[in-house]
C-alpha positions in Angstrom: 0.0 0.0 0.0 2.9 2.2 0.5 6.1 2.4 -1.0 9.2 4.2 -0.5 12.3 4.5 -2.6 15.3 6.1 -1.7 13.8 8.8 -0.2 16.2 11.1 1.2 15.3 14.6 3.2 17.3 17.6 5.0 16.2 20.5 6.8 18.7 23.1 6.5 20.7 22.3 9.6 20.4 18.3 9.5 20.2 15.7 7.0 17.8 12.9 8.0 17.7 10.5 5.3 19.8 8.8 2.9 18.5 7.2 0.2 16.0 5.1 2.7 13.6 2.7 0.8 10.5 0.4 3.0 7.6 -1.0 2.0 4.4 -0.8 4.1 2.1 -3.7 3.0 -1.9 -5.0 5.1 -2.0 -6.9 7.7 1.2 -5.8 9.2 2.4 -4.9 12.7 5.0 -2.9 12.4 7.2 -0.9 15.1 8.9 2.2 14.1 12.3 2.7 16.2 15.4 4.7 16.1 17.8 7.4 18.9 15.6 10.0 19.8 15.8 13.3 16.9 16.8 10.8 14.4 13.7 11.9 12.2 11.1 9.2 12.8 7.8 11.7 13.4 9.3 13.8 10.7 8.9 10.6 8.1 5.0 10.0 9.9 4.7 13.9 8.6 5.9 13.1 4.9 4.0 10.2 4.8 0.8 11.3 5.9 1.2 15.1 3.8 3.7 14.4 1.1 2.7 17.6 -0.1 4.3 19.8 2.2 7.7 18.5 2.0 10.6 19.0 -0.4 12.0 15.2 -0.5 14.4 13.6 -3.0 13.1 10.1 -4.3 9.9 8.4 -4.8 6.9 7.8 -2.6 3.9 6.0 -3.5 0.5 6.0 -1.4 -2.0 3.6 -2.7 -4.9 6.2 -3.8 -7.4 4.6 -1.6 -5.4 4.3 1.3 -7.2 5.9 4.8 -4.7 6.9 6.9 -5.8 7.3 10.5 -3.7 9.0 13.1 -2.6 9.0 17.1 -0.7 11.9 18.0 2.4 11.6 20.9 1.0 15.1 21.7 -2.8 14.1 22.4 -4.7 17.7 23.7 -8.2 16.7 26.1 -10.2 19.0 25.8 -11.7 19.9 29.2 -14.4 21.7 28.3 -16.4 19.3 26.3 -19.3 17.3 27.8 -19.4 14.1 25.5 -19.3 10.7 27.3 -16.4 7.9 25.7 -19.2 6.6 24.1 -20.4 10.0 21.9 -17.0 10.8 21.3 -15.8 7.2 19.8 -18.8 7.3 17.9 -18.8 10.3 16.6 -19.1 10.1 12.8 -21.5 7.2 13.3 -23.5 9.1 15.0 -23.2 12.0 12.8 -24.4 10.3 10.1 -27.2 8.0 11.9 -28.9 11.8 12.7 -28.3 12.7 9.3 -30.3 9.5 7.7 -33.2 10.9 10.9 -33.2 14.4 9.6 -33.7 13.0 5.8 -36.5 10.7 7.1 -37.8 13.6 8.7 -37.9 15.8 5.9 -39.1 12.7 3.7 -42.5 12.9 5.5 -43.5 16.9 4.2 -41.2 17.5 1.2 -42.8 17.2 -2.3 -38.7 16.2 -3.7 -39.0 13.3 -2.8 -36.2 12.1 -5.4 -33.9 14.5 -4.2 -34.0 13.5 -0.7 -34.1 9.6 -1.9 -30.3 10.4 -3.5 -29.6 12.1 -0.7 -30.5 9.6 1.9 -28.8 6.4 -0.7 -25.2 7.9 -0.4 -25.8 8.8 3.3 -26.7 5.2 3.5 -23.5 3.4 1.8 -21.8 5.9 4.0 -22.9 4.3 7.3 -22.4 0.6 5.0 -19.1 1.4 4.5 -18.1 2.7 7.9 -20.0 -1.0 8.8 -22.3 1.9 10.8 -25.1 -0.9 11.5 -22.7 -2.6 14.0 -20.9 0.3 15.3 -22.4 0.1 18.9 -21.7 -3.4 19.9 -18.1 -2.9 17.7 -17.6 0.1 20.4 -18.5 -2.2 23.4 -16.2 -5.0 22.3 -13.3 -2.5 21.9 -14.0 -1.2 25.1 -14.3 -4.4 26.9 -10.3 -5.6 25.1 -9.6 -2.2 26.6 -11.2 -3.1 29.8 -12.3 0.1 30.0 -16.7 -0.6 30.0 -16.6 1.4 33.0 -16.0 4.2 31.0 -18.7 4.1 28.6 -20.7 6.8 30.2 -18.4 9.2 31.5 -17.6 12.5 30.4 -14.1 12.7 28.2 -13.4 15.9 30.1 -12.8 13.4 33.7 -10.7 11.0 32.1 -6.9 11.1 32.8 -4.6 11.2 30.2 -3.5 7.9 29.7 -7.2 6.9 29.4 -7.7 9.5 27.4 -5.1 8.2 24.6 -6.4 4.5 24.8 -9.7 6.4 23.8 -8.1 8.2 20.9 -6.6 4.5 19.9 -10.2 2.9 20.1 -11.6 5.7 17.9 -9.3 5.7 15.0 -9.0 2.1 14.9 -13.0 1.9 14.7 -12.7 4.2 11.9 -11.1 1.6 10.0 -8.5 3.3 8.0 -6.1 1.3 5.7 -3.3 2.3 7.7 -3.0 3.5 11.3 -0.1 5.4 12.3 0.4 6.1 16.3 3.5 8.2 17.4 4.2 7.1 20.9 1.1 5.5 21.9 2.6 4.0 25.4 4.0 7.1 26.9 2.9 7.7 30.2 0.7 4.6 30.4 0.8 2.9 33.9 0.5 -1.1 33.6 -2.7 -1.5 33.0 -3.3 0.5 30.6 -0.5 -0.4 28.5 -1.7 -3.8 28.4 -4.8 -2.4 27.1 -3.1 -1.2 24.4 -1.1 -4.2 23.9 -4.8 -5.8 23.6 -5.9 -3.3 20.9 -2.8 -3.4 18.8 -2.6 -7.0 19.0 -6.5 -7.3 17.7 -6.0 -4.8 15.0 -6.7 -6.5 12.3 -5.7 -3.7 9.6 -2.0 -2.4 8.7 -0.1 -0.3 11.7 2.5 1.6 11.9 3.5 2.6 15.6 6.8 5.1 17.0 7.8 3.2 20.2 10.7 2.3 22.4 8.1 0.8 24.9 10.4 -2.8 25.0 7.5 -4.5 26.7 5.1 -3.6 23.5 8.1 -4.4 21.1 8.2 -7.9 22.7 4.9 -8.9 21.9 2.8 -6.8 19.2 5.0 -6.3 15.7 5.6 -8.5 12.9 7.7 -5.7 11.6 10.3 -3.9 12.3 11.7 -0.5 10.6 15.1 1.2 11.9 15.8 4.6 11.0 19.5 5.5 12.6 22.2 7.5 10.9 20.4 9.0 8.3 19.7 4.8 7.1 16.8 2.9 7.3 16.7 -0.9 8.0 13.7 -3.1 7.2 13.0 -6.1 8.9 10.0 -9.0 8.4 9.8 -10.7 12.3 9.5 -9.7 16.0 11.7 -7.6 17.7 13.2 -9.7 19.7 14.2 -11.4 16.6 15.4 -8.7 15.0 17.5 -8.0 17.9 19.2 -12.0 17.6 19.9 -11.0 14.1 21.8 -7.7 14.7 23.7 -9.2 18.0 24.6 -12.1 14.8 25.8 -9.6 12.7 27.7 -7.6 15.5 29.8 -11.0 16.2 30.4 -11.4 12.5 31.3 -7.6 12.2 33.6 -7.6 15.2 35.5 -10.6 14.2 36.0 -9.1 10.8 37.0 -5.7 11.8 39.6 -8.0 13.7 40.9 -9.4 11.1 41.1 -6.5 8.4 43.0 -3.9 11.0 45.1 -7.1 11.4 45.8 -7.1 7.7 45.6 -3.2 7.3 48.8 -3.2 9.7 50.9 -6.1 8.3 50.4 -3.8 5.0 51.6 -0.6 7.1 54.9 -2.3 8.2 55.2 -3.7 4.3 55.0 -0.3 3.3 57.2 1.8 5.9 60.0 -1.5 4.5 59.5 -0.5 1.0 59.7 3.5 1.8 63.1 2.7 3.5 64.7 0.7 0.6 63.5 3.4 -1.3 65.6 5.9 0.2 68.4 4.4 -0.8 67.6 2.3 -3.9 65.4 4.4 -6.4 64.8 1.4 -8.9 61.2 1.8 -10.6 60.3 -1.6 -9.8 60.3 -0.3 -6.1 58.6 2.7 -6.4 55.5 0.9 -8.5 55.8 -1.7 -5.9 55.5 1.1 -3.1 52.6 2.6 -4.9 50.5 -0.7 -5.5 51.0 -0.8 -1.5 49.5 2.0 -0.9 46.8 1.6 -3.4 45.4 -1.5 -1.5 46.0 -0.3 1.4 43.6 3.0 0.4 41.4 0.2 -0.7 41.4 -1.6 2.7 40.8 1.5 4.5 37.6 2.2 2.4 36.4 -0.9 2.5 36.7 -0.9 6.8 33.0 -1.8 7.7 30.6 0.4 8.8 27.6 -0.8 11.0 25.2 2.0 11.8 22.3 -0.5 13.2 25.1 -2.6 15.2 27.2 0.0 16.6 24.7 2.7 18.2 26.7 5.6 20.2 24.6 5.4 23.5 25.0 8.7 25.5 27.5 8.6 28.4 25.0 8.8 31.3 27.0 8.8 34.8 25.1 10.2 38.0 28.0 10.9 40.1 27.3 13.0 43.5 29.7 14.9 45.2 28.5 14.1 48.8 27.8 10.3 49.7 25.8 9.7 52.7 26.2 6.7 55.0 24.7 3.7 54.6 21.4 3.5 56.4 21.0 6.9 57.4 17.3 7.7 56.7 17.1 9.8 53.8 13.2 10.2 53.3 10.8 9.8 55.9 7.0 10.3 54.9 4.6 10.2 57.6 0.9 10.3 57.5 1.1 12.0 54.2 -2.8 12.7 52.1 -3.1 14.5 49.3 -6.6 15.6 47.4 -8.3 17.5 44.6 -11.3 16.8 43.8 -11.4 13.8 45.4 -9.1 12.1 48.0 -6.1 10.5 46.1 -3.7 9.4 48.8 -4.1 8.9 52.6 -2.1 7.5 55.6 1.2 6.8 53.6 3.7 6.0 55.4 7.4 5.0 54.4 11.1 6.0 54.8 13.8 5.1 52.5 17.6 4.8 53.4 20.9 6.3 51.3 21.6 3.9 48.9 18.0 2.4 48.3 16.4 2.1 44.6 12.9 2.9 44.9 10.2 2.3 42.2 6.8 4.2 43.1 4.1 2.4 41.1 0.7 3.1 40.8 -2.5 3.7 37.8 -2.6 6.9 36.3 -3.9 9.5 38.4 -3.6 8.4 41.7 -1.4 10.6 43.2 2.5 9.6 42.4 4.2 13.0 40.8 2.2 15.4 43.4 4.1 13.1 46.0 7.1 13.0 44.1 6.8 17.3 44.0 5.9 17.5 47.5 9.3 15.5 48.3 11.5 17.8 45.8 9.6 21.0 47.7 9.8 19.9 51.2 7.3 22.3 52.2 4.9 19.1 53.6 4.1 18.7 57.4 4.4 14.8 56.3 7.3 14.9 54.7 10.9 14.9 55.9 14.2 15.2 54.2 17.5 14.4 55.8 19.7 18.0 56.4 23.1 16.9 54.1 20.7 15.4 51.2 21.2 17.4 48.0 18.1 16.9 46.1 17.6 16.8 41.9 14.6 16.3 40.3 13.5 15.2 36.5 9.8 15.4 35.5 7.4 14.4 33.1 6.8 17.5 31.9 9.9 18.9 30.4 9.0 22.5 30.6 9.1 22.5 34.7 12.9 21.6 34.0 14.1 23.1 30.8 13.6 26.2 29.0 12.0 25.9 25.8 13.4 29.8 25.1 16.8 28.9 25.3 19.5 27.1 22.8 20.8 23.6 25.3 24.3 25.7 25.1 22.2 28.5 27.1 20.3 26.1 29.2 24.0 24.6 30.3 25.2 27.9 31.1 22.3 29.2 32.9 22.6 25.3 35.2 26.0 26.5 36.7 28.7 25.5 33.7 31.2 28.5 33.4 32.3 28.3 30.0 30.7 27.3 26.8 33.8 25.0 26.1 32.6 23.2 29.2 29.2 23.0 28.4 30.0 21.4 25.0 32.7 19.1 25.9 29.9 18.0 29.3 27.1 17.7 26.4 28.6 15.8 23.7 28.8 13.1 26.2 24.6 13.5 26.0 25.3 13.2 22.1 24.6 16.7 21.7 27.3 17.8 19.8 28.5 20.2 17.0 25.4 22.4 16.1 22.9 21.6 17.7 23.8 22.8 21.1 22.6 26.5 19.5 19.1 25.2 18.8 16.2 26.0 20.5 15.0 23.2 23.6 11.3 24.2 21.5 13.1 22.5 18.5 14.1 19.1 20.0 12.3 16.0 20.3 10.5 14.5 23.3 13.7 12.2 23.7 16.3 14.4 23.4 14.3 16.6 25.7 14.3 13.8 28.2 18.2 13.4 27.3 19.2 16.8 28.3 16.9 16.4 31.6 19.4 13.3 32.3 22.4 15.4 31.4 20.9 18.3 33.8 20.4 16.0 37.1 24.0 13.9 36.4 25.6 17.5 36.3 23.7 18.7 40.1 25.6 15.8 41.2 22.8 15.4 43.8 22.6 12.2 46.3 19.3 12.2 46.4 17.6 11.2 42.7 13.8 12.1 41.9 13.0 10.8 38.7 9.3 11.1 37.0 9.0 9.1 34.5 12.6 9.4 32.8 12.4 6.6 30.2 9.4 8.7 28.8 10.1 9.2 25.2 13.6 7.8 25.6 15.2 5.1 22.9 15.6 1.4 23.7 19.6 2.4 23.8 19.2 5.5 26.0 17.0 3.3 28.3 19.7 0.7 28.8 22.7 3.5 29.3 20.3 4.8 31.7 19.7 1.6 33.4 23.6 1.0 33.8 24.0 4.1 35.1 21.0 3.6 38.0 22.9 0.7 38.8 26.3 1.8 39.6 25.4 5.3 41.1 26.1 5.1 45.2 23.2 7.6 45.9 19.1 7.2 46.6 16.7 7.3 43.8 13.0 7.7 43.8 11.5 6.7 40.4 7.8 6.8 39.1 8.1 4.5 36.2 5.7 2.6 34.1 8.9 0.6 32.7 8.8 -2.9 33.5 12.2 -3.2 32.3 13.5 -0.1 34.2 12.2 -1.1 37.4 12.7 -4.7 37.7 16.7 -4.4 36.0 17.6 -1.1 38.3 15.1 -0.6 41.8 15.8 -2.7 44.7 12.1 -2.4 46.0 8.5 -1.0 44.9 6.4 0.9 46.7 3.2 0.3 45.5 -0.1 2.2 45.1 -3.2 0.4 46.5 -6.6 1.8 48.0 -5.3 5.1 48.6 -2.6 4.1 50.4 1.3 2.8 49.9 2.9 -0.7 50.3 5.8 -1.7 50.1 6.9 -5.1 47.3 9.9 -7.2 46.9 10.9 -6.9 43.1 10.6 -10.6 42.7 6.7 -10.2 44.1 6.4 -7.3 41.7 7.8 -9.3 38.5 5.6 -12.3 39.1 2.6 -9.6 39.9 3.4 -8.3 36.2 3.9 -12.1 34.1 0.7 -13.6 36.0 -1.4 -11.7 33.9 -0.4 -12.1 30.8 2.0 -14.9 30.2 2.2 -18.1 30.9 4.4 -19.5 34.3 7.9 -20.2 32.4 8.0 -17.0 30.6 9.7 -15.0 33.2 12.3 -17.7 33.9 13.1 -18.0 30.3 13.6 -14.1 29.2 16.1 -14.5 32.6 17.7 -16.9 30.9 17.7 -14.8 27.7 19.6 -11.7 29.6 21.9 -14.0 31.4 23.2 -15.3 28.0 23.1 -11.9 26.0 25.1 -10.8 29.2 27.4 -13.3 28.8 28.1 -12.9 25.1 28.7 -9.1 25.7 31.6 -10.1 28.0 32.9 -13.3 25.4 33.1 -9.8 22.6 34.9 -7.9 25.1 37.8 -10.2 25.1 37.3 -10.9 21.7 36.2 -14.7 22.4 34.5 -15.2 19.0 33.9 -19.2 19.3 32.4 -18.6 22.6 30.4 -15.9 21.6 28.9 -18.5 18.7 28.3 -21.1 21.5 26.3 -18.9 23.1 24.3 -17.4 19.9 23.3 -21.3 19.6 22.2 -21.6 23.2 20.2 -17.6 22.5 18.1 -18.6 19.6 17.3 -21.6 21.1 15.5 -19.9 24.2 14.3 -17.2 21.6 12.0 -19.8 20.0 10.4 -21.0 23.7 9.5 -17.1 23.8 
């Protein structure tokens, strides 16, 4: 239904695509991924109004192709007084009172054939839109959505992550050819994103769906396309396939690299031999000889291999601190702590959490996790109580609280305490903001990069004490994991709100868990097999385990460049890949 062909697009300060060529076809899954600002909503904008854009290459949209579309940036509109139910069904409704209205005018009009055309096409209208069924097709989506309670309730009192599973339900009941969502998952809190796992996973039409959510990846896409450095890379198969296939290719890569700088060197000491006897022996034979040296060895040196989807520059995240507090001094102590708007969120919570502990704060959307998390970064709270030598930093969901969207990151650096722009720029380009684009705008950049420079703001407080709102939001899969190794080695306390599986189960020693109003405290291995009992079956946990144990191992087997071990291993991998 849609084809590109070496497509390639710049703005005027970034080139985005090389020569990039996919094919979108029905019936398929398929995840959109790549490092945050590396053009992927750019490409949703060219495909969905090719119009607008200035692009090199050819792009072909199948003529009847309906493309509906879920925005990252969804707007609810507080005003309104639908229910979920009007609003889903809006254009069926629209066009059920319009067949009433015709009917209606039927009974007093003397043109009658006028009103018969008219009431035909508003007919196949409704036929087409499969209008006849529309309310039960609206019950069914809301029961996969688990989300029935919602039927009759104003739009304007749903949260925001319900809000977006609404938005899903409503395009996809549209039925368009091809659905395009642009970071459906972010901000949904576990339930919810299995929802949308639900929804996705039913679809029985073609998707195409921005996402670094690794828990969706797992389990929803038949196809996977990767933009990164300016390439594209298209792949028929799940994710966690295609990541077997590129850890394959990495081994083969590495071991080749190996052996051509091996190569390229024996040539280098061949040719410094040949420029010494040509010092002091100017025979042609030794000069041609010299040259066709050099000659292959310009051709070895162009030929070195370059792997843009195997060797991904993850930003250098390291939370150091600059005061470290002993171990099991009380860091955070909450104490009879309530909060409530319109209605009474949280009461009675009580916790404390020591120096060095990990802390996931879980809970549905709505219930009361960033105004705690605020109230801690304040300390203005009779409940709440912060030890005297803890230096606090704090990253939120909403980027503007943090950053400011008027200034260029160089400013933004600046303005956070750096004293030269030399020191800015050297700090950043560990970020992977580097060259340029430290004089754009924060309005310009992406929701990742935004959450990147976040990251980069809170390592540089060098704080001991860590409050994190949501900081995988928007982040790549590769981001995600530097982030995760960096939770893990820092010495300091962290207080996470995370929806993450991954992120809280590979970096928090403990969760503190939302339930009736209140906070409890869970082992990890309580809250993993809280998480799998749901939705898979009893060996699934133990087996992905398995799966990161091996990977793990492999990574340390290509440190020391073991390659035959490494290919054990890959064996032993694709065999557990298959059980999941």
């Amino acid at each position: 239904m849609i084809t590109v062909d070496n497509l390639s697009f710049s703005f005027p300060q970034k080139e985005l695509y090389r020569n990039i060529t996919f094919t979108l076809e029905e019936a398929q899954h398929c995840a959109f991924i790549g490092t945050s600002g590396s053009g992927k909503s750019t490409l949703i904008d060219i495909l969905m109004d090719p119009e607008r854009y200035l692009y090199e290459g050819k792009l072909e949209i199948d003529p009847t192709c309906r493309i509906g579309y879920v925005s990252q940036f969804l707007e609810l509109d507080r005003s309104k007084e639908t229910t979920v139910f009007e609003y889903i069904g809006e254009e069926f409704i629209k066009i059920q009172n319009e067949i009433n209205v015709i009917l209606t005018e039927m009974e007093t009009s003397t043109d009658i054939e006028a009103l018969l055309e008219k009431y035909q096409l508003a007919l196949d209208a409704f036929d087409a839109m499969d209008g006849n069924d529309f309310e039960s097709n609206i019950h069914k989506q809301l029961n996969l959505a688990n989300l029935m309670k919602l039927r009759d309730v104003r739009v304007s009192d749903l949260s925001g992550g319900e809000f977006k599973l609404i938005q899903v339900i409503k395009e996809m009941l549209n039925s368009p050819d091809l659905m395009i969502m642009d970071e459906p998952d972010v901000f949904l809190d576990f339930e919810n994103l299995n929802a949308l796992k639900n929804l996705i996973n039913a679809h029985k039409g073609m998707l195409l769906v921005v996402t670094h959510n690794r828990y969706l990846l797992n389990h929803c896409f038949n196809k996977i396309l990767h933009l990164e450095n300016m390439e594209l890379q298209e792949f028929d198969g799940r994710y966690i396939e295609y990541n077997f296939s590129l850890l394959e290719t990495k081994i083969e890569l590495q071991e080749l690299t190996i052996a051509e700088a091996e190569e390229i060197e024996r040539n280098e000491i061949i040719i410094d031999n040949l420029r010494t006897v040509a010092t002091y022996n100017s025979e042609a034979s030794r000069g041609r000889a010299l040259k066709a040296r050099v000659r292959f060895q310009e051709r070895l040196e162009a030929r070195r291999l370059k792997a843009p989807f195997v060797d991904i520059k993850q930003p250098n995240i390291s939370l150091d601190m600059d005061h470290e507090l002993e171990e099991d001094t009380t860091v955070i102590n909450v104490s009879n702590y309530g909060v409530a708007f319109d209605e009474l969120l949280l009461e009675n919570v009580n916790f404390e959490i020591k120096s060095t502990d990990k802390v996931a704060l879980i809970g549905p959307n709505g219930t009361g996790k960033t105004t705690l998390l605020r109230d801690i970064f304040k300390n203005n709270h009779e409940s709440i109580e912060i030890h005297a030598d803890a230096k606090v930093s704090y990253l939120s969901q909403l980027q503007g609280e943090v950053l400011k969207d008027s200034n260029t990151i160089l400013e933004e650096f600046i303005d956070a305490g750096f004293e030269t722009y030399d020191e800015a720029r050297s700090y950043l380009a560990h970020y992977g903001f580097e060259g340029e684009i430290v004089n754009q705008k924060i309005e310009s950049l992406s929701g990742g990069e935004k959450n990147i420079l976040q990251l980069a703001k809170v390592s540089a407080s060098k704080a001991n004490v860590l409050l994190l709102d949501e900081p995988t939001s928007h982040l790549d899969t590769y981001t995600q994991i530097a982030l995760e190794k960096a939770i893990q080695e820092y010495k300091g306390t962290i207080l996470m709100i995370s929806h993450d599986f991954y992120s809280v189960v590979n970096g928090m020693d403990y969760v503190l868990i939302i339930d009736d109003k209140t906070i409890r405290k869970m082992t990890i291995k309580k809250f993993k097999k809280m998480i799998y009992a749901h939705h898979f079956d009893r060996d699934y946990l133990e087996t992905e385990q398995n799966k990161k144990a091996i990977e793990t191992k492999i990574e340390l087997a290509l440190k020391d460049n073991n390659f035959e071990l490494a290919k054990g291993l890959l064996d032993e991998l694709e065999g557990l890949i298959k059980l999941l």
